[in-house]
C-alpha positions in Angstrom: -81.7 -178.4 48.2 -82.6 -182.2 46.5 -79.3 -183.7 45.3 -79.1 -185.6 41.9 -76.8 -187.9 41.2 -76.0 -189.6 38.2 -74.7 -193.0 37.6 -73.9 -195.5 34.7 -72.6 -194.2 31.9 -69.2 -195.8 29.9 -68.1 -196.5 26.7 -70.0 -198.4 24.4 -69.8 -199.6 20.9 -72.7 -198.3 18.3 -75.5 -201.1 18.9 -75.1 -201.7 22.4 -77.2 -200.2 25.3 -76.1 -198.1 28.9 -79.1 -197.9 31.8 -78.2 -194.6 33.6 -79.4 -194.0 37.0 -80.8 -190.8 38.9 -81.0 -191.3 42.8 -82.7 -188.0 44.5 -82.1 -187.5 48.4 -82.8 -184.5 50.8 -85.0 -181.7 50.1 -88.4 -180.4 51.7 -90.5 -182.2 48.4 -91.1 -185.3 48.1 -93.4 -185.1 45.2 -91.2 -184.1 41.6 -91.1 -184.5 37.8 -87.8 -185.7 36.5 -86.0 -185.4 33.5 -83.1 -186.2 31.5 -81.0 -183.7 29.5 -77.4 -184.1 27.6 -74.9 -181.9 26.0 -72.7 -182.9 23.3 -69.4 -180.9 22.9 -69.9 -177.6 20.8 -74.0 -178.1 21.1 -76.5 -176.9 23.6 -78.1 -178.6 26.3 -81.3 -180.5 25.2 -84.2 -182.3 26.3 -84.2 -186.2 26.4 -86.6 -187.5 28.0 -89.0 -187.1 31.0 -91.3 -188.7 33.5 -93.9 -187.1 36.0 -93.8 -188.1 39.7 -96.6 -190.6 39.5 -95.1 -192.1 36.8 -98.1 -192.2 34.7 -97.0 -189.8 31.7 -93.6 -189.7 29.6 -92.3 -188.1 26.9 -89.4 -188.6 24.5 -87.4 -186.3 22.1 -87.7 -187.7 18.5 -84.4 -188.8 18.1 -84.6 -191.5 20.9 -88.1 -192.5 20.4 -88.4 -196.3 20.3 -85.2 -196.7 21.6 -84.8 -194.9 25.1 -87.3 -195.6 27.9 -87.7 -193.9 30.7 -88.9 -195.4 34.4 -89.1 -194.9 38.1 -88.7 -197.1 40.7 -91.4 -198.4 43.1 -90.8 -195.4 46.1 -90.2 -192.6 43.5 -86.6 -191.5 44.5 -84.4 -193.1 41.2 -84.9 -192.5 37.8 -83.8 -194.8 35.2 -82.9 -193.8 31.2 -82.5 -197.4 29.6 -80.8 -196.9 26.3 -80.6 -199.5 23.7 -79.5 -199.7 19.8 -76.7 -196.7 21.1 -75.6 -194.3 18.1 -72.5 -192.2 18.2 -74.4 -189.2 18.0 -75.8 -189.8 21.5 -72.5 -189.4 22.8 -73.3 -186.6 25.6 -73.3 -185.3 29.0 -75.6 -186.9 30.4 -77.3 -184.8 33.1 -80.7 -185.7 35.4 -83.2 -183.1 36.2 -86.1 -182.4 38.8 -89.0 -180.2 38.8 -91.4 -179.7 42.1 -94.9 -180.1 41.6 -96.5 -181.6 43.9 -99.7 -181.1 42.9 -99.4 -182.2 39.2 -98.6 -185.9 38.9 -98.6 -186.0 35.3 -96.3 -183.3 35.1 -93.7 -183.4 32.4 -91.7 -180.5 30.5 -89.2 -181.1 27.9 -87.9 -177.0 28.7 -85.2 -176.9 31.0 -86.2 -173.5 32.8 -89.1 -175.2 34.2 -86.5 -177.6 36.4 -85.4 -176.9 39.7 -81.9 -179.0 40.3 -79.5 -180.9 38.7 -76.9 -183.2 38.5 -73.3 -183.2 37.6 -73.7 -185.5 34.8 -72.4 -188.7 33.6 -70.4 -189.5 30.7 -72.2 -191.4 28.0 -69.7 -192.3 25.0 -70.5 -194.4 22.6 -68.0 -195.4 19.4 -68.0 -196.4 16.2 
């Protein structure tokens, strides 16, 4: 079992920006897509934003196009979800995905099926 754990969300005012981290530890794979999902109170779960293992493709919901950007660091283990110009309808639970496929390393999904674990989520608030 790989363990995800979330970091970095807060309270924000409407404008400002939040960098969450995703560190990954344990598991047999080394080799995984990851994602970010949230869930706003009374809404379902849905897709954010997601990267493949090597890095080299991404993709974005519309919402947070040109203002979210998603990365991973140099060995592959954290994923970051910078988020700048913060509206208060991005107020969410936050959570970070991972999918294994290790032979795909341009592997992205924005479905939520196609991930294997998850987080616990982190807070993301932001007011008005």
């Amino acid at each position: 079992q790989v363990q995800l754990v979330e970091s970095g969300g807060g309270l924000v005012q409407a404008g400002g920006s939040l960098r969450l981290s995703c560190a990954a530890s344990g598991g047999t794979f080394s080799k995984y897509a990851m994602a970010w999902f949230r869930q706003a109170p009374g809404k379902e779960r849905e897709f954010v934003a997601a990267i493949s293992w090597s890095g080299g493709s991404t993709d974005y919901e519309d919402s947070v196009k040109g203002r979210f950007t998603i990365a991973r660091d140099s060995a592959s283990n954290t994923v970051y979800l910078q988020m700048n110009s913060l509206k208060p309808e991005d107020t969410a639970l936050y959570y970070c995905a991972a999918a294994i496929r290790e032979y795909y390393s341009d592997y992205t999904s924005s479905f939520d099926d196609d991930y294997d674990y998850w987080g616990q989520g982190t807070q993301v608030t932001v007011s008005s």
